[in-house]
C-alpha positions as CSV (number, residue, x, y, z in Angstrom):
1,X,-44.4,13.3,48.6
2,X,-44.1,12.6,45.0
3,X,-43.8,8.7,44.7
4,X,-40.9,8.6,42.3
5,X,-39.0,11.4,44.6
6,X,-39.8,9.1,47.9
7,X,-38.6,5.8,45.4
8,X,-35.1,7.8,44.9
9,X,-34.9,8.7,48.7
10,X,-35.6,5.2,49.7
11,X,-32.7,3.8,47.0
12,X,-30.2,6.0,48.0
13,X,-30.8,5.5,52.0
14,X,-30.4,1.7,51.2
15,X,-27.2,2.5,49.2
16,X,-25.8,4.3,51.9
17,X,-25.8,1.8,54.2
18,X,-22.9,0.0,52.9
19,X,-19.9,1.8,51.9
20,X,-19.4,-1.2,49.3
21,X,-22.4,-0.2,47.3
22,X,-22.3,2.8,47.9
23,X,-18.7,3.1,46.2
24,X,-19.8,0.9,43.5
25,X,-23.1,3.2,42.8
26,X,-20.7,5.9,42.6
27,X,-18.9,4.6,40.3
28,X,-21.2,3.6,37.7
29,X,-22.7,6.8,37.4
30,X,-19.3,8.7,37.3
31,X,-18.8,5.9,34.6
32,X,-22.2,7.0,32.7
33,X,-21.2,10.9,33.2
34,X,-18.3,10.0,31.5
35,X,-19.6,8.0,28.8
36,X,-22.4,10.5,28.0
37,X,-19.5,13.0,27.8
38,X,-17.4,11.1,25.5
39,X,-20.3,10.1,23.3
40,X,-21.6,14.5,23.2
41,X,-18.2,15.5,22.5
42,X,-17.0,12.8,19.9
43,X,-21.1,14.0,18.4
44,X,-20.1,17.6,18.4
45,X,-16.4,16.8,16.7
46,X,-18.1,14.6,13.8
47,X,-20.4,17.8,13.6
48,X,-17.7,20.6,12.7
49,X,-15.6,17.9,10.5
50,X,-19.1,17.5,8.2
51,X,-19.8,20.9,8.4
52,X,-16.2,21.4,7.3
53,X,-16.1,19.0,4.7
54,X,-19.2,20.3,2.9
55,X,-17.9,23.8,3.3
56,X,-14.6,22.2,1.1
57,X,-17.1,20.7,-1.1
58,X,-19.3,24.0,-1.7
59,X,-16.3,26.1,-2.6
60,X,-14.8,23.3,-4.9
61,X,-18.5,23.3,-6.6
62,X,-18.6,27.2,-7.1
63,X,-14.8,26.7,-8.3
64,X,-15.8,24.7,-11.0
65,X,-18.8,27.0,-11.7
66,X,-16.1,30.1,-12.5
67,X,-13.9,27.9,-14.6
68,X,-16.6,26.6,-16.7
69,X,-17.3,30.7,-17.3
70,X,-13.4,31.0,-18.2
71,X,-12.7,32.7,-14.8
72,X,-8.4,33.0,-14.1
73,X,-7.4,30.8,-11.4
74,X,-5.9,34.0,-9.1
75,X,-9.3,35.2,-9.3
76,X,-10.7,32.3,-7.9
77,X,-8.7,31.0,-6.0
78,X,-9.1,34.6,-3.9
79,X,-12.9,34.8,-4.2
80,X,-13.6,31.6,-3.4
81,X,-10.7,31.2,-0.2
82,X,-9.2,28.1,-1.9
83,X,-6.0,27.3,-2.5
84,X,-3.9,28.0,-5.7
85,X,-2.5,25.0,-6.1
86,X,-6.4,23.4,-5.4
87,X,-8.3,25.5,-8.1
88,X,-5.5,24.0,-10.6
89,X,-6.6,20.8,-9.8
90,X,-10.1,21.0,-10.1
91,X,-8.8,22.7,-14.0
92,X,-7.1,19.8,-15.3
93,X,-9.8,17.5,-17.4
94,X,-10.5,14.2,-15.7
């Protein structure tokens, strides 16, 4: 038998022994399940807000590449998916 396989069986027979242990085992790796949840999810959320964010930042780019070649602002504001109201600011000087 594979050592680290028998090592495992071995652990786990001594941890059954006492409910105790046993209780508290289980309930550090429920607490490590959970953590490596929380962590993969809160990962995957920071994820789509970047890849939102740069999305935002991309169309406010190409906006500013159609004013510059005197574009209207319906037209861009339709092409591009931003809003009215957003295009007009990204016209006024700074």
């Amino acid at each position: 038998m594979d050592p680290t396989i028998r090592h495992a069986e071995e652990r786990l027979a001594h941890l059954s022994e006492d409910d105790m242990t046993r209780m508290l085992y289980e309930a550090r790796e429920k607490a490590q399940r959970d953590r490596i949840s929380f962590l993969k999810d809160a990962w995957e959320e920071g994820r789509e807000t970047g890849w939102e964010s740069g999305q935002e930042s991309a169309k406010a780019e190409i906006a500013l590449h159609m004013l510059q070649e005197g574009m209207d602002l319906r037209t861009i504001a339709r092409l591009t998916g931003l809003s009215p109201q957003r295009v007009r600011q990204l016209a006024e000087p700074k």
